[in-house]
C-alpha positions as CSV (number, residue, x, y, z in Angstrom):
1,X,64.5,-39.0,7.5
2,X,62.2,-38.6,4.5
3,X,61.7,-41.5,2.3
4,X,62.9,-41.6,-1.4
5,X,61.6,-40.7,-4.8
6,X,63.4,-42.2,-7.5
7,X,62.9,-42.9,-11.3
8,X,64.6,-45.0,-13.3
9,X,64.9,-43.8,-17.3
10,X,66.5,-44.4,-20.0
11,X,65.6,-45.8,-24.0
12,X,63.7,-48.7,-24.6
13,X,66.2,-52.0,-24.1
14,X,68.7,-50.4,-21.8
15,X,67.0,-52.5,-19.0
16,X,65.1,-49.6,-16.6
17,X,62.6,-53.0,-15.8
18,X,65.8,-55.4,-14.0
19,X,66.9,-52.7,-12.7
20,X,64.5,-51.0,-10.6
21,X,62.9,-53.9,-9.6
22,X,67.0,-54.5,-8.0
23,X,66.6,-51.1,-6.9
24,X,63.6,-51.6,-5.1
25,X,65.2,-54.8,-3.2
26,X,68.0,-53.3,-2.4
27,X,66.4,-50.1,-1.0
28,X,63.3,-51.9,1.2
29,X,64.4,-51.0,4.8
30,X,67.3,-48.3,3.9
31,X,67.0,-45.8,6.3
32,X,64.6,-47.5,8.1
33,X,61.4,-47.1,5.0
34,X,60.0,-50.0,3.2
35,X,60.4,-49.7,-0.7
36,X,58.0,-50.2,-3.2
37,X,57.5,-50.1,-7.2
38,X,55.6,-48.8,-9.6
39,X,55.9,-48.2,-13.2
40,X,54.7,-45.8,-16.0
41,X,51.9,-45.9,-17.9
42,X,50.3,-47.3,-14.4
43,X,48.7,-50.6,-14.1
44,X,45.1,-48.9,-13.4
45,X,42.1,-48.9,-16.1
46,X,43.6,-46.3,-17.6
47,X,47.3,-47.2,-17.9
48,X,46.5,-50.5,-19.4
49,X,44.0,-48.5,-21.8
50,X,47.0,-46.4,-23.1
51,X,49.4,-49.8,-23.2
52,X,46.3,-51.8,-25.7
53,X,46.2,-48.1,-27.5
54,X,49.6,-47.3,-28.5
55,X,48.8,-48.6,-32.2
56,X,46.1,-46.1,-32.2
57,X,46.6,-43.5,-30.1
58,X,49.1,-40.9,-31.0
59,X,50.9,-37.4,-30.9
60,X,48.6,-34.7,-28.7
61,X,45.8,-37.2,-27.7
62,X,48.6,-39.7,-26.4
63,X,50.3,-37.1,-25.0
64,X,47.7,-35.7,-23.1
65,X,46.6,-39.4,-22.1
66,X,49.9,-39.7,-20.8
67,X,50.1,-36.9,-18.3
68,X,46.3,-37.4,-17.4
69,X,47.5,-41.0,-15.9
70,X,50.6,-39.7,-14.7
71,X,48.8,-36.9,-12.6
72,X,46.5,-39.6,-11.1
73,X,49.6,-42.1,-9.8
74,X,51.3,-39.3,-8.4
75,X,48.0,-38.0,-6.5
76,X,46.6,-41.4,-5.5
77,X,49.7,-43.7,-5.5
78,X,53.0,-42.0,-5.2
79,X,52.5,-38.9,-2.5
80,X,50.4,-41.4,-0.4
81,X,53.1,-43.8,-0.4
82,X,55.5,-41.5,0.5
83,X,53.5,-40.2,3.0
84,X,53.3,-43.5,4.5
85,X,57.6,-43.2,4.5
86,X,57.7,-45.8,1.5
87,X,60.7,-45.3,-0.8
88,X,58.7,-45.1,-4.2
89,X,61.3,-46.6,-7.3
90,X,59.0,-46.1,-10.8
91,X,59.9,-47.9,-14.0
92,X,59.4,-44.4,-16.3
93,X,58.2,-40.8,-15.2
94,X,58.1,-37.7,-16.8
95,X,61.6,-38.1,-18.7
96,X,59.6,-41.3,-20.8
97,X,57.7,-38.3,-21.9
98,X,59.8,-35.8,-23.0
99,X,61.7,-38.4,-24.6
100,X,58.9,-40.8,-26.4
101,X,56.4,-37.9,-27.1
102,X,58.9,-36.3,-28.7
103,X,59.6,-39.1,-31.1
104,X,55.9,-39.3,-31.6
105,X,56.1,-35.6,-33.2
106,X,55.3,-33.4,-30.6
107,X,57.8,-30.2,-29.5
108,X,59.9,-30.1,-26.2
109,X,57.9,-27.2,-24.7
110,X,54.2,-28.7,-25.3
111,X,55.3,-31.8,-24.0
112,X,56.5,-30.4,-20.8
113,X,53.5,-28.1,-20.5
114,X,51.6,-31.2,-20.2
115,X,53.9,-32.7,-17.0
116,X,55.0,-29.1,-15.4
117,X,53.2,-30.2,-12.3
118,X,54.6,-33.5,-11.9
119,X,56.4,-34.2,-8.6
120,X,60.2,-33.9,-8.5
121,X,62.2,-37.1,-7.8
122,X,65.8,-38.2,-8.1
123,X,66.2,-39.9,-11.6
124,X,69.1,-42.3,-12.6
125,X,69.7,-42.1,-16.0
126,X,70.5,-45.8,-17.8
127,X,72.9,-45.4,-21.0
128,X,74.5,-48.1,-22.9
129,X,76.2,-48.4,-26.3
130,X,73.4,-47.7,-28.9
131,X,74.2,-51.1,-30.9
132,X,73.9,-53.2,-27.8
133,X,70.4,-52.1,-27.0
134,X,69.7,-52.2,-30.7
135,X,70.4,-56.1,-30.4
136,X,68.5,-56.5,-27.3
137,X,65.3,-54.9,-29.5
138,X,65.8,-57.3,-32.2
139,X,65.9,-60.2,-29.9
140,X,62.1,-59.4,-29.1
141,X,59.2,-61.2,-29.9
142,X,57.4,-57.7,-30.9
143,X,58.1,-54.1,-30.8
144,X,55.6,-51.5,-29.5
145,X,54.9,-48.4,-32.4
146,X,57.1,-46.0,-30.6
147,X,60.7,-48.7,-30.3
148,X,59.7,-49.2,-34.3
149,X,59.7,-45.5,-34.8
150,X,62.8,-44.2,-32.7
151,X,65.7,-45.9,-32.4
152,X,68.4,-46.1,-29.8
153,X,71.0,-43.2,-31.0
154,X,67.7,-41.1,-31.0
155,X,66.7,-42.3,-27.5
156,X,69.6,-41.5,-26.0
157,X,69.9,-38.1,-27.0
158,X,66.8,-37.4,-26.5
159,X,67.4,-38.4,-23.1
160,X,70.3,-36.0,-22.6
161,X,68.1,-33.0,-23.9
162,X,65.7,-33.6,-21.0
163,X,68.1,-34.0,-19.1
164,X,69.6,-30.6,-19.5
165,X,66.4,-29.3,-19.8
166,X,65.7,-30.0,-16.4
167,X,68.8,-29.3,-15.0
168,X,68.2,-25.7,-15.3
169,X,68.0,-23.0,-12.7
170,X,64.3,-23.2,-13.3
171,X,63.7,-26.7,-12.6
172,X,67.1,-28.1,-10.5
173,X,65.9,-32.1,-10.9
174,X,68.5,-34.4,-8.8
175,X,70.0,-36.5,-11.6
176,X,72.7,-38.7,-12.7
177,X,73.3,-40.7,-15.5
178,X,74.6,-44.6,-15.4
179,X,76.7,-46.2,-17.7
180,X,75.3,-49.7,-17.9
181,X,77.7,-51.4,-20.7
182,X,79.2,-54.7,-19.9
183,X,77.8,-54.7,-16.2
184,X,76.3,-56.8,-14.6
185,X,72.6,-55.6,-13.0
186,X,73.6,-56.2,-9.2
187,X,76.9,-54.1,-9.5
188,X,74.9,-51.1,-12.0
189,X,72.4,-51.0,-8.4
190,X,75.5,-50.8,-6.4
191,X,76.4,-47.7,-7.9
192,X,73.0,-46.3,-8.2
193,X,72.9,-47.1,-4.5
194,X,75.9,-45.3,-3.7
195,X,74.5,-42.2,-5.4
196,X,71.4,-42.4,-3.4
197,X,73.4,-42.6,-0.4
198,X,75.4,-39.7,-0.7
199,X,72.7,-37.2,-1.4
200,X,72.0,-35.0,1.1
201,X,68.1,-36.4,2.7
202,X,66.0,-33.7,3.9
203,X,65.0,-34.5,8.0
């Protein structure tokens, strides 16, 4: 059986970090692949240029920054380490984009020109009430420009307009959305666990 692309999404505070690094424990040796994590932007030159930038860089340029890194992890880290029959769980992909670009000024359709060619995965959406994560925020140290701009209500749906847009005939994405509210981490990877496991894996 093939190994396993999944990203995990959702707005800033919802907790994508805990749980895909859960996901990734849980997953190592399911089906017989080792699992392994990675997150978005990457931890290359470039990703921790755009993570020191995001004061300064903005709109098109950040845009474009965004999907130039993202094209490089999925050429050099994720197909590799799929080909290798590693599950691959990221911490952000394409949806961060269409979500935090968006917030940043830019339309729907520019963004996703940008990340057309971005290699499908199965993503779990993460959703909890918008005044929980808007607590979690506060309880920050700092904020990054983009969690100052947005907020979670706009997040979140956002998130459900990429969602629909690539559930379209066009695009098919496997998806499904997670209600995380007054869970604990372990049992929201159960259920995301259980959804991997009943869909249908290619031989």
């Amino acid at each position: 059986m093939t190994a396993t692309f999944v990203a995990v999404e959702g707005p800033n505070g919802v907790g994508k970090t805990t749980i895909a690094g859960l996901l990734t424990q849980r997953m190592n040796g399911w089906r017989g692949h080792e699992a392994v994590l990675t997150t978005e932007p990457t931890r290359s030159p470039l990703g921790d240029l755009l993570r020191a930038s995001e004061w300064t860089l903005q709109g098109r340029a950040l845009a474009l920054a965004l999907a130039a890194d993202r094209a490089e992890h999925i050429e050099s880290m994720i197909i590799p380490a799929l080909d290798r029959g590693q599950h691959v769980i990221t911490d952000r992909y394409v949806q961060s984009s269409m979500v935090l670009q968006r917030i940043d000024g830019l339309d729907p359709d520019e963004i996703w020109t940008y990340n057309q060619y971005a290699l499908q995965c199965t993503t779990i959406y993460l959703v909890d009430r918008p005044d929980v994560i808007a607590a979690r925020l506060a309880a920050r140290s700092s904020l990054t420009r983009l969690e100052l701009t947005g907020s979670p209500e706009r997040e979140l749906e956002y998130y459900r307009d990429a969602a629909a847009f690539l559930a379209q005939p066009d695009h098919s994405w496997t998806q499904h959305t997670v209600d995380c509210h007054g869970r604990r981490p372990h049992d929201i990877v159960d259920e995301i666990f259980l959804l991997l496991s009943q869909e249908r894996t290619p031989e």
